[in-house]
N, C-alpha and C positions, 0 to 999 in steps of 0.2 A: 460858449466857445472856449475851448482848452487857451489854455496860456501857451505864449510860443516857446517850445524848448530850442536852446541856443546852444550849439555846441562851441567846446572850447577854440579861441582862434589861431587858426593855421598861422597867421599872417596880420602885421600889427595893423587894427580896424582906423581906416579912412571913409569908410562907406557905408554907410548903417540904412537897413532895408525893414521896413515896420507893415504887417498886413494891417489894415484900417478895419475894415470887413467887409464879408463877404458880400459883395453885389451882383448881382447875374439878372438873367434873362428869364431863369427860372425859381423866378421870387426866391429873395432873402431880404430880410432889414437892416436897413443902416439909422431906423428912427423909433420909437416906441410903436410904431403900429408895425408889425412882422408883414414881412413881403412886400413893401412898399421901394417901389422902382425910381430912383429918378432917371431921366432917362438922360443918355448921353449922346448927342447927335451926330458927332465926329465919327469919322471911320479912315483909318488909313489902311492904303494899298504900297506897299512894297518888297524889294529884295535886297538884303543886304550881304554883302560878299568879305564882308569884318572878320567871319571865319579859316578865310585860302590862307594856306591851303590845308589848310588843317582836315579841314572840314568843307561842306558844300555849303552855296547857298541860302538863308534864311529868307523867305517869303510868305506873302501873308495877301491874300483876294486876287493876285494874279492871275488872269485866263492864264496865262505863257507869257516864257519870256526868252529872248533869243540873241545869239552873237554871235559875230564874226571878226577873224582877227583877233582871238584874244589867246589871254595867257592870265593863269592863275599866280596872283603876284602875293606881296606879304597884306594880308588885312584886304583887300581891294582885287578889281577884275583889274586886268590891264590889256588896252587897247595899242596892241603893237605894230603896225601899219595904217597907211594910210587910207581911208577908207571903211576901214573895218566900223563896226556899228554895233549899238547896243538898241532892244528893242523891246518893249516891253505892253500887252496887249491887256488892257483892264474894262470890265465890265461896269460902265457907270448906271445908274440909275436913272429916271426921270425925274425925281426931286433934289436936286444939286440944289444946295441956295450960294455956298461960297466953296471952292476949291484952288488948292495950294499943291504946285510943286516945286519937290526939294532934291538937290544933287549935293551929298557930300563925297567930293570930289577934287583930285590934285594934277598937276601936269608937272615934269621933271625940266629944270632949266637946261637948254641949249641954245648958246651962244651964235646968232646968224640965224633963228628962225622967226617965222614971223612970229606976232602976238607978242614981243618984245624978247624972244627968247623960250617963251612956252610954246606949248602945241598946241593949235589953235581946234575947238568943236563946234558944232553947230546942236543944238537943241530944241525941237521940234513935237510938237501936238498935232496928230491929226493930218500932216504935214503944211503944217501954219507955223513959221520958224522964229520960236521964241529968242534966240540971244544967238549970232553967227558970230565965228572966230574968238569963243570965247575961250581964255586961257586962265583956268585958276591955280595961283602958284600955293606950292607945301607952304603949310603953316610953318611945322616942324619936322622933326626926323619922324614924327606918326601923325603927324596932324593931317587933318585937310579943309580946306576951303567950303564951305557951305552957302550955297545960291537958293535965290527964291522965287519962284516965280507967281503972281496970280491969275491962274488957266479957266477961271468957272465958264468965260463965254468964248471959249479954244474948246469946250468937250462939248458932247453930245450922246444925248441915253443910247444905250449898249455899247459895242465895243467900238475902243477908243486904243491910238499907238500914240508912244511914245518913246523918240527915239534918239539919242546920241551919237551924230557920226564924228568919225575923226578926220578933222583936214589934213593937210601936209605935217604930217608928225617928223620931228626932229626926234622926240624925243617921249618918252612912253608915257600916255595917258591913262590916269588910273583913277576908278571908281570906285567906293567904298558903299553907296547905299542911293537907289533912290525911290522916292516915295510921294506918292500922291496923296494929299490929305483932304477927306471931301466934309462939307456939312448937310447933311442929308436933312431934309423934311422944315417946320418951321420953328427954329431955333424956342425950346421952350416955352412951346403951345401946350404940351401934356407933361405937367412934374412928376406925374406918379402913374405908377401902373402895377395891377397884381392880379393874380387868379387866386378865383375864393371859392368856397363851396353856396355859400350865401351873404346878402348884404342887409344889415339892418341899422338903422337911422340914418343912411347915406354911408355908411361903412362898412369893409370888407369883415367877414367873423371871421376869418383865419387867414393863413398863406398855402397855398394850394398850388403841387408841379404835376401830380398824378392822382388819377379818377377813375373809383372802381364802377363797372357797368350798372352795379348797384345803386349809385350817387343819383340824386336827384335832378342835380344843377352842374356844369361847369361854368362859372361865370368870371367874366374879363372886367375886371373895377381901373377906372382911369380918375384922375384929379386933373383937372384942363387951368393952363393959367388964365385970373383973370379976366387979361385982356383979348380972350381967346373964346368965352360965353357966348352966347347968344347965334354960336355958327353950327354947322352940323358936323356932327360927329359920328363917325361907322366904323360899325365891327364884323368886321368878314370871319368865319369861319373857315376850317378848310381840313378835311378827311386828311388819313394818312398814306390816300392816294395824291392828294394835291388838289384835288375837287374840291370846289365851292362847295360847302351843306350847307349855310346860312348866313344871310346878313339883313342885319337891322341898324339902323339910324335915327336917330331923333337931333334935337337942337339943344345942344349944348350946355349946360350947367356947371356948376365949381365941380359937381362930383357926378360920374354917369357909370354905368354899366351894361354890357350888353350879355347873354349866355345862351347856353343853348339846352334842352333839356335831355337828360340820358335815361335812365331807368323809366323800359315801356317802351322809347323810343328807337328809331334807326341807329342814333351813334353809341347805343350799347353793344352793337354787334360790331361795330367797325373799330376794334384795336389798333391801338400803335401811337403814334405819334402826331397829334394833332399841332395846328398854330392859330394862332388870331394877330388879324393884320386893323390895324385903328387909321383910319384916315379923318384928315380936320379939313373941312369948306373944299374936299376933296383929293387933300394933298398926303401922302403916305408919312405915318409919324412912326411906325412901328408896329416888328411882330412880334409875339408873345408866345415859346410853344406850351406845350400840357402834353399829357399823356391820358387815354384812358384804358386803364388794362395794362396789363405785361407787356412788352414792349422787347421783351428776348431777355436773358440772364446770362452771365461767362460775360469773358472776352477784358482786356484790360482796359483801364482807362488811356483820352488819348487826348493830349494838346492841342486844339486848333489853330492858335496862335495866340501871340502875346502881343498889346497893343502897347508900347513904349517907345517917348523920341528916341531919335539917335544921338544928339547930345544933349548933355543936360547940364547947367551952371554948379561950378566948383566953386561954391559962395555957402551951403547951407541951407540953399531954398528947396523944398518939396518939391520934387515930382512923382506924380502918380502914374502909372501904369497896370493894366488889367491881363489877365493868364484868361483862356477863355479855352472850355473844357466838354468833352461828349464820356460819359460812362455809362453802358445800358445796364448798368447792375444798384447805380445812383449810391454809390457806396466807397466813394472819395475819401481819406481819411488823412493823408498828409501829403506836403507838398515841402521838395528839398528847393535850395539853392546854393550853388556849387561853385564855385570860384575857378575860371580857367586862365585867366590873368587879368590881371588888377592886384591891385595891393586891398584886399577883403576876404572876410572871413566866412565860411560855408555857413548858413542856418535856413532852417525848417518852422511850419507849424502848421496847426490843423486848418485850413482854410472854411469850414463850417460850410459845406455844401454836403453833408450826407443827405441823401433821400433826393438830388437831383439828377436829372438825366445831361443834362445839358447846363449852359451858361456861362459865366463867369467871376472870379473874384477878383479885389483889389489892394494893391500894394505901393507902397513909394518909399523913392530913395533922397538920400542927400547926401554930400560929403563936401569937402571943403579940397581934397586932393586936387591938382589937373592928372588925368590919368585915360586909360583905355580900359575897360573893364568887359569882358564875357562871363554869363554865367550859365551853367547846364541847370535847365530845370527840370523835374519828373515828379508825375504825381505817383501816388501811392494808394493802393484800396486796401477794405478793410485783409484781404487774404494777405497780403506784401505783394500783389502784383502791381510791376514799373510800368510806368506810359513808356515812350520813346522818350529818349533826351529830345528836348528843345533847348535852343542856345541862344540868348538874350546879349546882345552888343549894344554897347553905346561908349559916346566916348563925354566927358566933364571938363571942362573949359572953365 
């Protein structure tokens, strides 16, 4: 991995942002064995509106998401009559084990209305109504109030609403972000995961994202915790139609594998973009893709989104967050970060994912500042062609 080059700073540093390494979907190492995954069970679903009006929207696993009565206010939606609604339509899974939502979120003081003065909302799952007439008052001249709720037994697998109405508004209610945070599958049942060409002594011989039709093997290597042995474990395959081509299962050991075989076989003619899904005693832990063959060339890389909270402690303590990326050319080569406000300084560096198609890297921030910070990110291939900006917001308390 190249060293990060750090350009000089626009702006005196409060905010210091360090790549750890690359971790993705499409094997890399974070340990002496290459491509070893660990896996991370969290997933959050949000929109955050930190950008208005600069800019639109940031969102990340939303079906849709919809309003009425609103107005693009500074940093935030604003809900300007009574009535009006926000709503927001998320595709859950069958394997929920814990899920959290969050509204960072302000109401404007007006004297004589209810809620003591703020404008009172109602907050709603499903329409099962988590908190009625609630009124969260400005922190500050940018701050907002941060709610929490625990929703896992308010949802239900596929789509699920969630919705913000506004009651009798004196006074404009306004939204900055909100986000459903889920824990998918069973929390650290499988620490490791990688695609290998072969496994010898219980271990993978290499890290492996793409398989020429020549290869003999694509194989799926998992590490299961412990306390997780002796249960069954499955590896579903699945063509770059989305078709089942194989699966096999056995009972479980510290270390397992499942593969499928290609040279001679059916999925030497079937190119493109493969996945393997691992389920434990039944329950979905995770899917892994490959590639076998070309998979198309051109075209730039592109941001799928970036998984980071919205605030984060202005103390010094680490927070991590992940950039998660598709390029069918697997030829990733730097990654900017750009300063739109905040008191921080713009830097770069090679995220080590060449030769991937897919997946994600890792990054974390700290500072010790209170502040508001946006930052535009774009990736970069080996030719200098840009992704789209993506805009990372949070604010540091």
């Amino acid at each position: 991995m190249k060293a990060p080059r750090f350009r000089a700073p626009k702006r005196s540093i409060s905010l210091v942002v360090i790549v750890l390494s690359a971790v993705f979907s499409a094997s890399q190492s974070v340990s002496a064995n290459p491509g070893v995954i660990p896996i991370s069970p969290s997933q959050a679903f949000y929109v955050d509106f930190a950008g208005l009006p600069r800019s639109g929207s940031i969102e990340s696993g939303l079906e849709t998401w919809r309003a009425t009565g609103w107005a693009e206010g500074n940093r935030c939606l604003q809900l300007v009559r009574s009535g009006a609604y926000l709503e927001a339509v998320i595709e859950v899974p069958s394997d929920v084990s814990t899920a959290q939502l969050s509204l960072v979120h302000r109401s404007g003081l007006a004297p004589g209305c209810a809620g003591d003065g703020f404008s009172p909302v109602t907050v709603s799952v499903n329409g099962s109504v988590l908190a009625a007439n609630l009124a969260p008052p400005a922190v500050d001249a940018w701050g907002f109030s941060t709610d929490r709720w625990a929703v896992t037994d308010r949802l239900t697998p596929g789509r699920n609403r969630i919705r913000v109405d506004a009651g009798d508004l004196c006074s404009v209610y306004e939204l900055q972000r909100l986000e459903l945070r889920l824990t998918i599958g069973a929390v650290g049942a499988i620490e490791r995961c990688q695609m290998t060409h072969a496994i010898a002594e219980d271990r993978p011989i290499d890290s492996a994202t793409a398989f020429a039709p020549s290869d003999a093997c694509a194989v799926c290597w998992t590490q299961v915790a412990p306390e997780a042995t002796g249960r069954r474990i499955e590896f579903r395959f699945y063509d770059p139609s989305g078709k089942l081509y194989f699966r096999t299962e056995r009972t479980a050991d510290r270390y397992n594998w499942g593969y499928i075989r290609i040279a001679g076989w059916g999925a030497a003619n079937r190119l493109g973009r493969w996945r393997v899904d691992v389920y434990l005693a039944g329950a979905f832990q995770l899917s892994h893709p490959f590639t076998i063959g070309a998979v198309g060339i051109g075209g730039r890389p592109q941001i799928t989104g970036i998984d980071f909270p919205s605030q984060v402690p202005a103390n010094g303590e680490r927070t991590s967050g992940w950039v998660s990326f598709r390029d069918a050319d697997g030829d990733i080569s730097w990654v900017t970060f750009e300063a739109v406000d905040g008191f921080f300084s713009d830097f770069e560096f090679d995220p080590d994912v060449s030769g991937q198609v897919s997946g994600r890297f890792r990054f974390y921030v700290y500072t010790y500042l209170a502040q508001c910070v946006r930052l535009k990110v774009t990736l970069y291939d080996r030719s200098g062609h840009g992704s789209g900006p993506y805009y990372l917001t949070f604010r540091a308390e």
